[in-house]
Biotite code that builds the C-alpha atoms (Angstrom):
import biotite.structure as struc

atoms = struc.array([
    struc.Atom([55.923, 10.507, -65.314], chain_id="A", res_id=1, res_name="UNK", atom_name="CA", element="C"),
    struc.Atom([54.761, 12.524, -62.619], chain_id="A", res_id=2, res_name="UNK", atom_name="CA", element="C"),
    struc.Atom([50.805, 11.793, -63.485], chain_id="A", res_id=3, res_name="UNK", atom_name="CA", element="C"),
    struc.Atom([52.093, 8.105, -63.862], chain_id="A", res_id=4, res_name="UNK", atom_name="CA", element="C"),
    struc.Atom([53.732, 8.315, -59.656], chain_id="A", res_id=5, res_name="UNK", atom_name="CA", element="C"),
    struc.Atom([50.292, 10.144, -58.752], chain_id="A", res_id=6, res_name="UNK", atom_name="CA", element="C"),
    struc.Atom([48.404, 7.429, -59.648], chain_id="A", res_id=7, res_name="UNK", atom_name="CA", element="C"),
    struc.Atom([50.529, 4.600, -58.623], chain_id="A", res_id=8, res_name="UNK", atom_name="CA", element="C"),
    struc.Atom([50.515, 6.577, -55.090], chain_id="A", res_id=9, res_name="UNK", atom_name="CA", element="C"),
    struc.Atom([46.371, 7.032, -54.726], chain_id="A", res_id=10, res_name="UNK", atom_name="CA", element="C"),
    struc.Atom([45.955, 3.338, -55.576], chain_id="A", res_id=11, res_name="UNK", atom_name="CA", element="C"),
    struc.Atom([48.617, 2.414, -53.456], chain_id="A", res_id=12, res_name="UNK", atom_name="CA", element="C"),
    struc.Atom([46.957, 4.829, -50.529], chain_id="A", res_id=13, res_name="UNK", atom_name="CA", element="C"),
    struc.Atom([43.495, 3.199, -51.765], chain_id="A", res_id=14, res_name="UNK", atom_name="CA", element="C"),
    struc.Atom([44.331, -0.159, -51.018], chain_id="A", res_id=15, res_name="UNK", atom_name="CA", element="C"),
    struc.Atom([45.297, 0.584, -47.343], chain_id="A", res_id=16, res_name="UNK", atom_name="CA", element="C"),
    struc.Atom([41.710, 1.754, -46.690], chain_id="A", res_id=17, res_name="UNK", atom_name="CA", element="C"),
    struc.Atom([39.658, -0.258, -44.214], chain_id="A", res_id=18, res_name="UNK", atom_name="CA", element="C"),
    struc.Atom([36.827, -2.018, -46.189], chain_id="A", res_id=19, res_name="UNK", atom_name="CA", element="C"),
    struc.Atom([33.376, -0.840, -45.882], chain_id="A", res_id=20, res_name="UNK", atom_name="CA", element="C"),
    struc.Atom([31.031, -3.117, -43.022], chain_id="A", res_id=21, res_name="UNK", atom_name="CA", element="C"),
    struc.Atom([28.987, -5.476, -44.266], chain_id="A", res_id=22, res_name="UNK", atom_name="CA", element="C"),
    struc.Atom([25.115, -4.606, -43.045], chain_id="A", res_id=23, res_name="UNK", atom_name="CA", element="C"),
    struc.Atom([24.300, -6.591, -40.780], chain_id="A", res_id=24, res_name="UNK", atom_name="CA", element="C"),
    struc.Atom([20.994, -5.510, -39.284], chain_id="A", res_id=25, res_name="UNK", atom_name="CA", element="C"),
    struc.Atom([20.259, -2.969, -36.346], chain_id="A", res_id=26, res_name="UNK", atom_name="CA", element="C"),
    struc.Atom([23.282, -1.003, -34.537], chain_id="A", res_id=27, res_name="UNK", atom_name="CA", element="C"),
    struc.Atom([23.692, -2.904, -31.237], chain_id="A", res_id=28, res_name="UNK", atom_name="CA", element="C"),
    struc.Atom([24.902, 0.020, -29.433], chain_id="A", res_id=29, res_name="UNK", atom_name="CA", element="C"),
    struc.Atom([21.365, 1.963, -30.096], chain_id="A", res_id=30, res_name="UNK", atom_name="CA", element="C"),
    struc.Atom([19.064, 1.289, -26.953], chain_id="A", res_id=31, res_name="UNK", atom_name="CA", element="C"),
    struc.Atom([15.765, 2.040, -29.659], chain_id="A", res_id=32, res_name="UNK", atom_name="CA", element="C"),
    struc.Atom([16.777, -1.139, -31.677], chain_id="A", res_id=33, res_name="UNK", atom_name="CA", element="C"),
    struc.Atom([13.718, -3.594, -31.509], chain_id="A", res_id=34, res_name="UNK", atom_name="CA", element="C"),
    struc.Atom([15.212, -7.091, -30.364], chain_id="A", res_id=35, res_name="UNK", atom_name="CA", element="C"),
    struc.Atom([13.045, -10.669, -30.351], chain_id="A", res_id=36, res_name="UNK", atom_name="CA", element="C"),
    struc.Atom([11.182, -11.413, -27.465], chain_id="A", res_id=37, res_name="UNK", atom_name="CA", element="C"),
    struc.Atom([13.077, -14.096, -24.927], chain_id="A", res_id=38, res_name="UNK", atom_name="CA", element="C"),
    struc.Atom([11.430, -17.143, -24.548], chain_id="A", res_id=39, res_name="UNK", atom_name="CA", element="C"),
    struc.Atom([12.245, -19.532, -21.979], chain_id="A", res_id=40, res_name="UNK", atom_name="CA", element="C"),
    struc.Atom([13.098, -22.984, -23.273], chain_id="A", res_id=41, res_name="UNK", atom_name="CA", element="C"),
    struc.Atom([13.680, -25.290, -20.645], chain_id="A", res_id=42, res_name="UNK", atom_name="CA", element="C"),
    struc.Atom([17.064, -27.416, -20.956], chain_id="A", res_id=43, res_name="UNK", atom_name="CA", element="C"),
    struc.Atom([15.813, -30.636, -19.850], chain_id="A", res_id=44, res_name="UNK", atom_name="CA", element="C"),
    struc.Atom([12.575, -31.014, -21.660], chain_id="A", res_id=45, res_name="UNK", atom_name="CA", element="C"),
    struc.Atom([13.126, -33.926, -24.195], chain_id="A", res_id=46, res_name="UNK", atom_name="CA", element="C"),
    struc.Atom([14.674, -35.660, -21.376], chain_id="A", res_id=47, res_name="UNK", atom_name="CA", element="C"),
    struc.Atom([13.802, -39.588, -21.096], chain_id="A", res_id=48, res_name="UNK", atom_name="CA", element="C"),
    struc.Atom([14.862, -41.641, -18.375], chain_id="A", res_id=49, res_name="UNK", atom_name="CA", element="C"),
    struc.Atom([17.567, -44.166, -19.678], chain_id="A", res_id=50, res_name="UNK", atom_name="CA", element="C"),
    struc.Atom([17.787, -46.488, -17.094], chain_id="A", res_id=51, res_name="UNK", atom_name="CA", element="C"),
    struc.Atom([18.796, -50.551, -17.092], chain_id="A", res_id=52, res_name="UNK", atom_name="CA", element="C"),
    struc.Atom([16.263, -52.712, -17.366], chain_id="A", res_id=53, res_name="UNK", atom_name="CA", element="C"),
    struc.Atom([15.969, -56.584, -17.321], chain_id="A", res_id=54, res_name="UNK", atom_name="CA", element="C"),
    struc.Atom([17.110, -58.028, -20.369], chain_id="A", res_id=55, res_name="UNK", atom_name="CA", element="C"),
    struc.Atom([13.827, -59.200, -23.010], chain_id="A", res_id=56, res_name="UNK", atom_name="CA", element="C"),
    struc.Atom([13.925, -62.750, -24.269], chain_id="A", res_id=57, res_name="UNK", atom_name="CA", element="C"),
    struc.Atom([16.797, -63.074, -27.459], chain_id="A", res_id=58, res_name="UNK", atom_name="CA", element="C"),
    struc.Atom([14.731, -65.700, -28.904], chain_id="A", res_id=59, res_name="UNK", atom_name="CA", element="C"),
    struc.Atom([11.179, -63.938, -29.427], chain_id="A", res_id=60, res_name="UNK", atom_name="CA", element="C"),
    struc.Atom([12.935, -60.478, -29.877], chain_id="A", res_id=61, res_name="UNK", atom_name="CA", element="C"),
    struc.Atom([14.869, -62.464, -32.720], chain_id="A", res_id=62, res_name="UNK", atom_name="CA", element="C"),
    struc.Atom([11.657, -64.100, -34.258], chain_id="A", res_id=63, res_name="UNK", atom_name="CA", element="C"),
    struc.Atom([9.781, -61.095, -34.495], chain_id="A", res_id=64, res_name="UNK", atom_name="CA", element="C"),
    struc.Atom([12.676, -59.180, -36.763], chain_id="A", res_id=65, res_name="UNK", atom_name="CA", element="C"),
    struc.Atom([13.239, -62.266, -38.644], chain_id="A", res_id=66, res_name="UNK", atom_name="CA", element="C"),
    struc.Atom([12.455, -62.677, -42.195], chain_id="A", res_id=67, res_name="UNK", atom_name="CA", element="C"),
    struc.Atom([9.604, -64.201, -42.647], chain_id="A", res_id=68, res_name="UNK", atom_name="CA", element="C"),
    struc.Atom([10.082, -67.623, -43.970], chain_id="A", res_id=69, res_name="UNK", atom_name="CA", element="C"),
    struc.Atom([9.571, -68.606, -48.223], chain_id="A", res_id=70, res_name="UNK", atom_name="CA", element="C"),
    struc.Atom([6.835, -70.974, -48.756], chain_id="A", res_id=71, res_name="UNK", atom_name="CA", element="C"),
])
């Protein structure tokens, strides 16, 4: 019974054990770690003015999308 209680108590003392890291690359606390260049990207580059504009003519805006008509 005793072996039975010593086993029961080094799972039990196993299963509080903090789980390994997972690997996730270089340490970030190491100053030698090799990090990608920065790049600057600026935040307004795909930027297209969206201003109002006079409205197009429905009726030839319409025609062109149309189907075109069975003969």
């Amino acid at each position: 019974m005793k072996i039975v209680f010593a086993i029961l108590l080094a799972a039990l003392a196993a299963g509080c054990a903090a789980p390994p890291l997972p690997y996730s690359g270089a340490d970030p606390a190491d100053p030698q770690a090799s990090v990608p260049p920065a790049r600057y990207r600026s935040s307004v580059a795909g930027y297209v003015s969206r201003r109002p504009v006079e409205p197009a003519p429905w009726r030839e805006r319409n025609d062109r999308v149309a189907p075109a008509p069975k003969q």
